[in-house]
N, CA, C and O atoms as CSV, one atom per row, in Angstrom:
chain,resi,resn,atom,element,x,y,z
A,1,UNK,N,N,-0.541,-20.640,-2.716
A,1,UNK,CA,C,-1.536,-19.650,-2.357
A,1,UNK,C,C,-2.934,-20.268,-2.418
A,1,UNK,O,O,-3.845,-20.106,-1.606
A,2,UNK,N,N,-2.932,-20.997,-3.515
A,2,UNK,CA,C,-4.251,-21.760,-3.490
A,2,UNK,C,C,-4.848,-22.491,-2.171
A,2,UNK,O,O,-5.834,-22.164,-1.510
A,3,UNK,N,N,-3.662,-23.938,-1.922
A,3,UNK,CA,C,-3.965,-24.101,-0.662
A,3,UNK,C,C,-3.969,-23.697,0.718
A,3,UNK,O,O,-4.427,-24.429,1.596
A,4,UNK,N,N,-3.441,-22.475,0.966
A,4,UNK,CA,C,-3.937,-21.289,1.815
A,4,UNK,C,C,-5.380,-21.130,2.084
A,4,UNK,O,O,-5.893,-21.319,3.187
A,5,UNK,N,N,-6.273,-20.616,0.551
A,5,UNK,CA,C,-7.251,-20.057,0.755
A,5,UNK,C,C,-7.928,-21.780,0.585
A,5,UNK,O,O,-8.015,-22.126,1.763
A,6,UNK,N,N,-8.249,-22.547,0.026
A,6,UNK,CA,C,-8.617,-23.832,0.433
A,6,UNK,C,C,-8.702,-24.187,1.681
A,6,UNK,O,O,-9.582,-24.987,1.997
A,7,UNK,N,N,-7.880,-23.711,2.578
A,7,UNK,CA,C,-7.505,-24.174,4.158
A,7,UNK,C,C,-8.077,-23.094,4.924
A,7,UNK,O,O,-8.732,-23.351,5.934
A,8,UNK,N,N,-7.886,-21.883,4.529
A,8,UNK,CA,C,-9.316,-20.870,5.501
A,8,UNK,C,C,-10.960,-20.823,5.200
A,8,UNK,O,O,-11.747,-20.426,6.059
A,9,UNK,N,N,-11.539,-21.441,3.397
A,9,UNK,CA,C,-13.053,-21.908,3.337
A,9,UNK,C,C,-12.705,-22.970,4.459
A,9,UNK,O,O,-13.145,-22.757,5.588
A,10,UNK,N,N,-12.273,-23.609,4.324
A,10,UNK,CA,C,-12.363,-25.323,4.725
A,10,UNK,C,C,-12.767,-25.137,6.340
A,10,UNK,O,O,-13.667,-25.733,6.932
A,11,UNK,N,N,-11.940,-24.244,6.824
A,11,UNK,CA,C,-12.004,-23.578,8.328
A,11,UNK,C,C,-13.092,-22.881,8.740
A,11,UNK,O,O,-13.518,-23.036,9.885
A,12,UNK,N,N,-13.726,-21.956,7.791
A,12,UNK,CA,C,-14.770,-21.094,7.609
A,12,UNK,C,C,-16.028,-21.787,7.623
A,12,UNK,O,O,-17.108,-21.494,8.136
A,13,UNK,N,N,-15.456,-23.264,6.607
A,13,UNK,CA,C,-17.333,-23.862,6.340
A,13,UNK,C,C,-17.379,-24.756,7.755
A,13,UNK,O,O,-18.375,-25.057,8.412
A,14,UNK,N,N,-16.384,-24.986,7.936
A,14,UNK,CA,C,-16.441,-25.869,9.226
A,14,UNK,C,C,-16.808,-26.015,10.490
A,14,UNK,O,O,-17.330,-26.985,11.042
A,15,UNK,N,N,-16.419,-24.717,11.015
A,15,UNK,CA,C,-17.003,-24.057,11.994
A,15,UNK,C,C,-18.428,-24.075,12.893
A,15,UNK,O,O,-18.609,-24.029,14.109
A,16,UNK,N,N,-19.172,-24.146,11.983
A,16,UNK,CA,C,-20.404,-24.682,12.706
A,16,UNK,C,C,-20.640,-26.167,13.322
A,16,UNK,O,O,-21.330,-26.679,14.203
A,17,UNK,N,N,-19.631,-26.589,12.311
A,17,UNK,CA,C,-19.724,-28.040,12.626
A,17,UNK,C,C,-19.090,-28.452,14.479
A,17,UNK,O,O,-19.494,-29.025,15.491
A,18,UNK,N,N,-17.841,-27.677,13.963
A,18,UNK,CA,C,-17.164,-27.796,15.768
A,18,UNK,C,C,-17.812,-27.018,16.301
A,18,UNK,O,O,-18.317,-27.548,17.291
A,19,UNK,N,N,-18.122,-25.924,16.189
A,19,UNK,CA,C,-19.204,-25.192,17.290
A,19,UNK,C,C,-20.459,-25.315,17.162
A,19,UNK,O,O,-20.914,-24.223,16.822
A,20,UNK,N,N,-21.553,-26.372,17.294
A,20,UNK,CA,C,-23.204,-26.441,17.108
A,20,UNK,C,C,-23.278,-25.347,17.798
A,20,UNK,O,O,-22.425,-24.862,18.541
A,21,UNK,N,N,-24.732,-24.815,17.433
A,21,UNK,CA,C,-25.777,-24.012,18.251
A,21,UNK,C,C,-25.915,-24.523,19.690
A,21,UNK,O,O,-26.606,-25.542,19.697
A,22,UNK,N,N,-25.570,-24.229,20.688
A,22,UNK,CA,C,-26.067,-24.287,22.221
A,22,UNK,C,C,-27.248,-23.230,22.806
A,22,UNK,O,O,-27.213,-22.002,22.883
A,23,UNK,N,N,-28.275,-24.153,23.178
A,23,UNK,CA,C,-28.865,-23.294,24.156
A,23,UNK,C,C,-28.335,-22.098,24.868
A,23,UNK,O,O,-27.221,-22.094,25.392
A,24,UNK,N,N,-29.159,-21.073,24.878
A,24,UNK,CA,C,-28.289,-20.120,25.797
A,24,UNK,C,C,-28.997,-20.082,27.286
A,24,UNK,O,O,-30.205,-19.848,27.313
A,25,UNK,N,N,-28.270,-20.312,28.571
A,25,UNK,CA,C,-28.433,-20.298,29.954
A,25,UNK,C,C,-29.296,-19.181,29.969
A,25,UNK,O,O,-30.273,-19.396,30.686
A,26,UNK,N,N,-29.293,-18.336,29.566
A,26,UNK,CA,C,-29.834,-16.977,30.010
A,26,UNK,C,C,-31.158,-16.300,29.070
A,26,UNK,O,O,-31.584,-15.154,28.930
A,27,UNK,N,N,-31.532,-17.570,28.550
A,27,UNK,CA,C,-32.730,-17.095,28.061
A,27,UNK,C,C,-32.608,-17.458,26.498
A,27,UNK,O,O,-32.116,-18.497,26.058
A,28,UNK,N,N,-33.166,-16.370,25.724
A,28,UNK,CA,C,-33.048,-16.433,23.952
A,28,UNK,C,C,-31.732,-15.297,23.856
A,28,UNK,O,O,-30.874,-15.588,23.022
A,29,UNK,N,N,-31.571,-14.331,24.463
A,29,UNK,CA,C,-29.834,-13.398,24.331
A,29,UNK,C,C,-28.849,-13.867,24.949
A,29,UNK,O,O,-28.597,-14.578,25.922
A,30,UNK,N,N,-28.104,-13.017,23.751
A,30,UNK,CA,C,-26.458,-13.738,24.189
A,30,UNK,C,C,-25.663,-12.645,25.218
A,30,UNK,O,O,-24.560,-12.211,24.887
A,31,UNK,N,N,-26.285,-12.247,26.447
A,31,UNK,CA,C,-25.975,-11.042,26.832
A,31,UNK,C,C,-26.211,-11.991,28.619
A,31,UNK,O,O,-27.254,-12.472,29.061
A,32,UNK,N,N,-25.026,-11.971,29.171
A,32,UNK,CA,C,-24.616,-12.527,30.300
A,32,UNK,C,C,-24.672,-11.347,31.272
A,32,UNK,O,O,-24.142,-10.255,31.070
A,33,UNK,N,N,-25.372,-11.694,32.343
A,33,UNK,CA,C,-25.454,-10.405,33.505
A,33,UNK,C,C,-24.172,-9.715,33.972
A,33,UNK,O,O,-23.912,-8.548,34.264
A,34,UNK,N,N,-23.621,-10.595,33.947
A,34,UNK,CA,C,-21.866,-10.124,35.243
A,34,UNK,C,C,-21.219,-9.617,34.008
A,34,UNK,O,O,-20.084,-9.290,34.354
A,35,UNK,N,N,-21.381,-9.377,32.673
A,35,UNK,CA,C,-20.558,-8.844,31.724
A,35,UNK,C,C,-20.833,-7.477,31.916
A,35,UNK,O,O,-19.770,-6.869,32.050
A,36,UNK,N,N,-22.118,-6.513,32.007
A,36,UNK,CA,C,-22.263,-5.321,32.136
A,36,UNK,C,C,-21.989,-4.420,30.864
A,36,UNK,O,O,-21.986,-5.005,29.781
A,37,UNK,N,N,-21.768,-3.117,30.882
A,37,UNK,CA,C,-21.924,-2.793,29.607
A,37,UNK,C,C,-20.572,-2.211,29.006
A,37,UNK,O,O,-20.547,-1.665,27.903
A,38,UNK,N,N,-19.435,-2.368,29.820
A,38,UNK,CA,C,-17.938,-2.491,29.158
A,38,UNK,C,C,-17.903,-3.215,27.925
A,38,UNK,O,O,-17.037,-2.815,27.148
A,39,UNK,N,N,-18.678,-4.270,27.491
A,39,UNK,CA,C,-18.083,-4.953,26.531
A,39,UNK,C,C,-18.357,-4.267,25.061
A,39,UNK,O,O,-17.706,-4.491,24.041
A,40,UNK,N,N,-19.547,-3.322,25.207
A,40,UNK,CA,C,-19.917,-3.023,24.567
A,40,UNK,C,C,-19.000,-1.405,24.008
A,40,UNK,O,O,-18.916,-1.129,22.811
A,41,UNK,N,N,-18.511,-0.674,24.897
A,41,UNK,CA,C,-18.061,0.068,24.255
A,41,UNK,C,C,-16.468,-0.558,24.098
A,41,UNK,O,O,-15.564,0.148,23.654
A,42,UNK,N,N,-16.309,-1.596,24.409
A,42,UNK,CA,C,-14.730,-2.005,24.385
A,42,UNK,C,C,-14.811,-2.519,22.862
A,42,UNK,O,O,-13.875,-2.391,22.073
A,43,UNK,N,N,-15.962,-3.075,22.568
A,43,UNK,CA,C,-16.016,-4.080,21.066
A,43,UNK,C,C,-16.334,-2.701,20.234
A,43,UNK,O,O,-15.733,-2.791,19.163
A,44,UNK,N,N,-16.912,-1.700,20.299
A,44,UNK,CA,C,-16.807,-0.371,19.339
A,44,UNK,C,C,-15.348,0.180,19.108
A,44,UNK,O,O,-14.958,0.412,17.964
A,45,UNK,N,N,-14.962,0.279,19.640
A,45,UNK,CA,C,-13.388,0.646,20.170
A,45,UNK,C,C,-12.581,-0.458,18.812
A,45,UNK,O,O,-11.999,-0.286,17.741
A,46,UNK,N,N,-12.958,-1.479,19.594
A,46,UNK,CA,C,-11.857,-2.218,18.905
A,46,UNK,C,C,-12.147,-2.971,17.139
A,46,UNK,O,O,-11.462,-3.692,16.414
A,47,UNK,N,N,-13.932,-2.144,16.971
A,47,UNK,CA,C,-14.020,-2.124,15.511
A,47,UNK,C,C,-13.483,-1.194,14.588
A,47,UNK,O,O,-13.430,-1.350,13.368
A,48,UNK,N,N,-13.046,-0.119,15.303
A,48,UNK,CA,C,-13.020,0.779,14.987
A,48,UNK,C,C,-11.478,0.826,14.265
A,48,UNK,O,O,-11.143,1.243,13.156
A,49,UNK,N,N,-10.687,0.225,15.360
A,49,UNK,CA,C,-9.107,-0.246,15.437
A,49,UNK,C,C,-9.101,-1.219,14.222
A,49,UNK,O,O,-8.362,-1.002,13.261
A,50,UNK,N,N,-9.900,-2.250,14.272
A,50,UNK,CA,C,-9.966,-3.070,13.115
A,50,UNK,C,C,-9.988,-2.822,12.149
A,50,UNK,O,O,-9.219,-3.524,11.493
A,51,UNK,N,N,-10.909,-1.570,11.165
A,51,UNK,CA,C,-11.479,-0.893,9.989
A,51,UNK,C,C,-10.670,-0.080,9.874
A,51,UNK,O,O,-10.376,0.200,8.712
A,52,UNK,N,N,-10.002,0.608,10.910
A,52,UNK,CA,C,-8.649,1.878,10.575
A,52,UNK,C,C,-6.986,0.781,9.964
A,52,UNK,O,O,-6.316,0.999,8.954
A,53,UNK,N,N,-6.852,0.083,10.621
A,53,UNK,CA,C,-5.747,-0.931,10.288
A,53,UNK,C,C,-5.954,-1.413,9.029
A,53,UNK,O,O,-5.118,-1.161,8.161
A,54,UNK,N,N,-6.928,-2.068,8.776
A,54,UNK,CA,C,-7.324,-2.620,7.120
A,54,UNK,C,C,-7.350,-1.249,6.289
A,54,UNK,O,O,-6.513,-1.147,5.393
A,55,UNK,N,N,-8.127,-0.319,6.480
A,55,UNK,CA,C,-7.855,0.618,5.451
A,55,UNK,C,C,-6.129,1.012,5.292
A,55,UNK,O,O,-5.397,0.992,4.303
A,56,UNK,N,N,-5.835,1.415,6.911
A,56,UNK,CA,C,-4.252,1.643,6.447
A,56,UNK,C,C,-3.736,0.715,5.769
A,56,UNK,O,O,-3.036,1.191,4.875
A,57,UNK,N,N,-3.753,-0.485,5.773
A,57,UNK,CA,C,-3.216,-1.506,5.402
A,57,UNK,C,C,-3.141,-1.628,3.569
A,57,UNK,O,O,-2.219,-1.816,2.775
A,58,UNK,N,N,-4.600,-1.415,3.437
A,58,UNK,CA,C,-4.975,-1.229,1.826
A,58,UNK,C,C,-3.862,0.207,0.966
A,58,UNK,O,O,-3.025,0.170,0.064
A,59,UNK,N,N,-4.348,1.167,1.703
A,59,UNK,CA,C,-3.606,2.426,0.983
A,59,UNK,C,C,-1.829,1.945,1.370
A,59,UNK,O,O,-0.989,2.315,0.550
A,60,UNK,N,N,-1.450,1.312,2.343
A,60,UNK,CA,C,-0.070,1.044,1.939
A,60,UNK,C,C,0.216,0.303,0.843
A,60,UNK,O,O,1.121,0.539,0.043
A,61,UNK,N,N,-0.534,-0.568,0.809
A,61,UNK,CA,C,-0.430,-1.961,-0.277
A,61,UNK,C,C,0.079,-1.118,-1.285
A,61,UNK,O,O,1.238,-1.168,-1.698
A,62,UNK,N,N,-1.266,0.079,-1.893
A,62,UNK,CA,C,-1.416,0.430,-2.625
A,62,UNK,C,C,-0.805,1.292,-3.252
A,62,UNK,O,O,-0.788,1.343,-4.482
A,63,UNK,N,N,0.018,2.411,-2.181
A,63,UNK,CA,C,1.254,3.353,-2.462
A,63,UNK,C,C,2.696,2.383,-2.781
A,63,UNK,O,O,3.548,2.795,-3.568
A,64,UNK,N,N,2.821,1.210,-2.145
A,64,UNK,CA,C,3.798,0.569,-2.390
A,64,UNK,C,C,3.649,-0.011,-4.056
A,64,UNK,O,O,4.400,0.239,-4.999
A,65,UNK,N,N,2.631,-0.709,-4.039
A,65,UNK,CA,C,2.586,-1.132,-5.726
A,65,UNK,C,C,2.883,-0.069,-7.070
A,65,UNK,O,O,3.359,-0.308,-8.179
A,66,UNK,N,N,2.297,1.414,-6.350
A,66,UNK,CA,C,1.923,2.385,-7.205
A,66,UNK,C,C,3.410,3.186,-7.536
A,66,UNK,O,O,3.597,4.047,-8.396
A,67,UNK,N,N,4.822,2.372,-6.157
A,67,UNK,CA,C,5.472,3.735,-6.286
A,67,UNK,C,C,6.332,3.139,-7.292
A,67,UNK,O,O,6.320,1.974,-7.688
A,68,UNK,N,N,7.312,4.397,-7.761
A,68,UNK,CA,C,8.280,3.774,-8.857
A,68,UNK,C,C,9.860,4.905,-8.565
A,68,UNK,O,O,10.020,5.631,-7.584
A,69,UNK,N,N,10.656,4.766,-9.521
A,69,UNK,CA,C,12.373,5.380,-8.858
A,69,UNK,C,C,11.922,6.659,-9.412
A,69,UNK,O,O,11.849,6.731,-10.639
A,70,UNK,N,N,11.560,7.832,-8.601
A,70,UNK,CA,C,11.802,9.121,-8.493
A,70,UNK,C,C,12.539,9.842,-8.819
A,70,UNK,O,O,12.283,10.998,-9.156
A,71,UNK,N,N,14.184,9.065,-8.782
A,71,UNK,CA,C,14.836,9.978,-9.180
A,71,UNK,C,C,15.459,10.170,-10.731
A,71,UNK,O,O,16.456,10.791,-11.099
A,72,UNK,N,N,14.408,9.334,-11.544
A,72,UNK,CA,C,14.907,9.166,-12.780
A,72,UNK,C,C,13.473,9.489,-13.470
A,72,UNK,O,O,13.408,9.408,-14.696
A,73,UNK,N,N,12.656,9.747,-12.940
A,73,UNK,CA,C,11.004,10.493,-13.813
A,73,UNK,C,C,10.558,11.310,-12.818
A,73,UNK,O,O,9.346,11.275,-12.608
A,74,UNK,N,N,11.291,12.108,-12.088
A,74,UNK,CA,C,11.009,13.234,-11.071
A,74,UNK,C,C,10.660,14.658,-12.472
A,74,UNK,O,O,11.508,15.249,-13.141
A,75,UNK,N,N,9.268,14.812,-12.503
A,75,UNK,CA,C,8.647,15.733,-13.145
A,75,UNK,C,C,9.330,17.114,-12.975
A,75,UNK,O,O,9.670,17.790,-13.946
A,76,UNK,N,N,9.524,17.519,-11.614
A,76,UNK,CA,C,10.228,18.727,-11.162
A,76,UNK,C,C,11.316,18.965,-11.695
A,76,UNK,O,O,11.575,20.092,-12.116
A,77,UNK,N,N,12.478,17.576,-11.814
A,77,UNK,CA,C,13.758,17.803,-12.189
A,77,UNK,C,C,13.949,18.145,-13.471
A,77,UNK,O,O,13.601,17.443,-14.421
A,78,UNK,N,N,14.766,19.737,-13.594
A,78,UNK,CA,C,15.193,20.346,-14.450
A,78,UNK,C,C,16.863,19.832,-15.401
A,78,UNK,O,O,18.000,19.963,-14.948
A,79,UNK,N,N,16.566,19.386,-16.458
A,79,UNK,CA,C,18.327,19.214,-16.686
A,79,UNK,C,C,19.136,19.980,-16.632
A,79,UNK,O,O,18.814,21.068,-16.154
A,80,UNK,N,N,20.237,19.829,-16.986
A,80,UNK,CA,C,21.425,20.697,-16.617
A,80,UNK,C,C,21.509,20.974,-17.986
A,80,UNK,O,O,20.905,20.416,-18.902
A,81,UNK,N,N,22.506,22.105,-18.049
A,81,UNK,CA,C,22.825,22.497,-19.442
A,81,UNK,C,C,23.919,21.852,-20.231
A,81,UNK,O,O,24.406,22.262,-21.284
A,82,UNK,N,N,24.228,20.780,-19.559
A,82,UNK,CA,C,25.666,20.087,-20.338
A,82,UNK,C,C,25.162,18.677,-20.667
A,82,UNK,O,O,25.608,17.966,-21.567
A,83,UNK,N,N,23.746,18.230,-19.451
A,83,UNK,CA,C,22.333,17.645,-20.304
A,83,UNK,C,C,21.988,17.962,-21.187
A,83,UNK,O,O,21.863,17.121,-22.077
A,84,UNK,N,N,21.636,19.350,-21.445
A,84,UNK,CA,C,20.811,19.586,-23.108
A,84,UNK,C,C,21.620,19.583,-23.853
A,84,UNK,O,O,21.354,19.091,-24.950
A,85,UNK,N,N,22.723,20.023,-23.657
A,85,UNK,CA,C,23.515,19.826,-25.095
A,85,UNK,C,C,24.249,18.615,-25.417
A,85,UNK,O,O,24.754,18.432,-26.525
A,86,UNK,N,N,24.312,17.799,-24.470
A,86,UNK,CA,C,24.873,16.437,-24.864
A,86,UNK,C,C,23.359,15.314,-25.750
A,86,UNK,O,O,23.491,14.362,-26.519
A,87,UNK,N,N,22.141,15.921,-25.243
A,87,UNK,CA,C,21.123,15.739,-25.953
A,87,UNK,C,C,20.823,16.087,-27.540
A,87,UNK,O,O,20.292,15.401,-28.413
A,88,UNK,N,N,21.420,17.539,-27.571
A,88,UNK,CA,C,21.495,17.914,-28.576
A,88,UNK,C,C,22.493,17.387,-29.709
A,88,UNK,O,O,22.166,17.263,-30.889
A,89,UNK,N,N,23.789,17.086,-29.170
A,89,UNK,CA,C,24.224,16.425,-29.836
A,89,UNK,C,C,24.404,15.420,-30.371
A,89,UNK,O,O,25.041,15.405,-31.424
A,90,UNK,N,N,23.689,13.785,-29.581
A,90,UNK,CA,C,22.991,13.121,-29.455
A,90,UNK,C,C,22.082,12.536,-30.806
A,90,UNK,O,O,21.925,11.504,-31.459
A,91,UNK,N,N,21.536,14.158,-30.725
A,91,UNK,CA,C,20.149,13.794,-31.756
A,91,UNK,C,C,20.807,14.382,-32.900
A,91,UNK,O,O,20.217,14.299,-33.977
A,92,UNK,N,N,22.077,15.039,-32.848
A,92,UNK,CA,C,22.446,15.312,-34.320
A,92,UNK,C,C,22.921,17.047,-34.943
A,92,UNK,O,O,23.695,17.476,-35.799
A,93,UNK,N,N,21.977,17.635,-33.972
A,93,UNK,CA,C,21.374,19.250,-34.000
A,93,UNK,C,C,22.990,19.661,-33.833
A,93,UNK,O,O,23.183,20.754,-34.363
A,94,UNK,N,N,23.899,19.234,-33.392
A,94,UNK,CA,C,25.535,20.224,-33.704
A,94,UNK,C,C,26.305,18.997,-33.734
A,94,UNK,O,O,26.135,17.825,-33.397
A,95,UNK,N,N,27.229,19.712,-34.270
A,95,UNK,CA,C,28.615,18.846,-34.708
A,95,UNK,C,C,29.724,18.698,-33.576
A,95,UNK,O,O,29.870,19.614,-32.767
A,96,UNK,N,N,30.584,17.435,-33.508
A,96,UNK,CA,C,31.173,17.491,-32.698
A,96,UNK,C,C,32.268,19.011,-32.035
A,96,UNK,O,O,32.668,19.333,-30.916
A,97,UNK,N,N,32.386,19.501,-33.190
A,97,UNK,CA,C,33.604,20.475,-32.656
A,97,UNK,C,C,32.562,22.168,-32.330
A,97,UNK,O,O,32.967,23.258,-31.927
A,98,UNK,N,N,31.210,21.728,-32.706
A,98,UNK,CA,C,30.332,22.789,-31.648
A,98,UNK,C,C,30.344,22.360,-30.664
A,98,UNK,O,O,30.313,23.215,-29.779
A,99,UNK,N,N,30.398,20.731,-30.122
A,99,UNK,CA,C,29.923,20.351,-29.017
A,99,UNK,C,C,31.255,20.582,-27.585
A,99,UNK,O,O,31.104,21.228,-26.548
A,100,UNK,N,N,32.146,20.017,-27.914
A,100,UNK,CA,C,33.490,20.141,-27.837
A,100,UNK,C,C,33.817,21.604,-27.679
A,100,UNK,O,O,34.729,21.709,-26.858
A,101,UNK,N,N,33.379,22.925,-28.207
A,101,UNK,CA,C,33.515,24.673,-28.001
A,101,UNK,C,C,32.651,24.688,-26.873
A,101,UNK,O,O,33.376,24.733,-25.879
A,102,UNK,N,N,31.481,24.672,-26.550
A,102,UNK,CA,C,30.436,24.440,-26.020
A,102,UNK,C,C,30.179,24.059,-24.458
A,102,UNK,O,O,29.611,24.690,-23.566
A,103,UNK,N,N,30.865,22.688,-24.469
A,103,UNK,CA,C,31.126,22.168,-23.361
A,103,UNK,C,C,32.451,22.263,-22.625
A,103,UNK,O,O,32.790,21.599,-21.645
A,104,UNK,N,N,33.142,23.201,-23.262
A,104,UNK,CA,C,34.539,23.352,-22.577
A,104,UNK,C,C,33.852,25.205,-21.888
A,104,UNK,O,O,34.083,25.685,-20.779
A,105,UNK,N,N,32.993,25.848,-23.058
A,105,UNK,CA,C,32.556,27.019,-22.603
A,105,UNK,C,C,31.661,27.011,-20.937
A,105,UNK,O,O,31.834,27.859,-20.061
A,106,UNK,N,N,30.620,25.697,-20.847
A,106,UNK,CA,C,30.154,25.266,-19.769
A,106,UNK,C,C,31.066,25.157,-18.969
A,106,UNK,O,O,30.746,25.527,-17.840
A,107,UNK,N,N,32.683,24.590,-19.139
A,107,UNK,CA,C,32.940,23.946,-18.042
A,107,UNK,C,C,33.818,24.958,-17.128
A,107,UNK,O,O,34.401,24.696,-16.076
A,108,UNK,N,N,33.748,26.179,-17.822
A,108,UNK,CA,C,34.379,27.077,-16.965
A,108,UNK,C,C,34.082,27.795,-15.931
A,108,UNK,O,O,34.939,28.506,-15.407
């Protein structure tokens, strides 16, 4: 990963170097006659596309990192009653042959 981002500064600082400053034909602006004014709402357009994609991009990242298994800390989910009392017994609160009356009474 390191040399990744090493290899896009390296690209980044470089850049000027392969592209010097050129005179521009058309004066001191960078605004060419035969281009007209399409480019301009085409490059709004497609900033726009740019800044919507990165944000989507971020909040996915971010729901993905954030999510976790639902179906085992689902707040909503209610236990069952052969849950609580196997809990209960569990922790001690009845004896096997309450538990055993109990859960045969559930299972009917």
């Amino acid at each position: 990963m390191k040399r990744l981002w090493l290899s896009v500064g390296t690209l980044l600082l470089g850049l000027p170097v392969v592209f010097p400053a050129q005179a521009e034909p058309y004066g001191d602006s960078f605004w060419h006659p035969a281009w007209g004014w399409g480019h301009m709402f085409f490059g709004g357009l497609m900033m726009i596309v740019f800044w919507g994609g990165l944000i989507a991009l971020v909040v996915l990242l971010v729901r993905w990192l954030s999510r976790n298994d639902t179906s085992a800390s689902d707040p909503s989910r209610r236990p069952t009653p052969l849950e609580i009392l196997q809990e209960r017994y569990a922790r001690g609160e009845i004896d096997k042959q309450e538990y055993e009356e109990r859960k045969k009474d559930l299972s009917r």
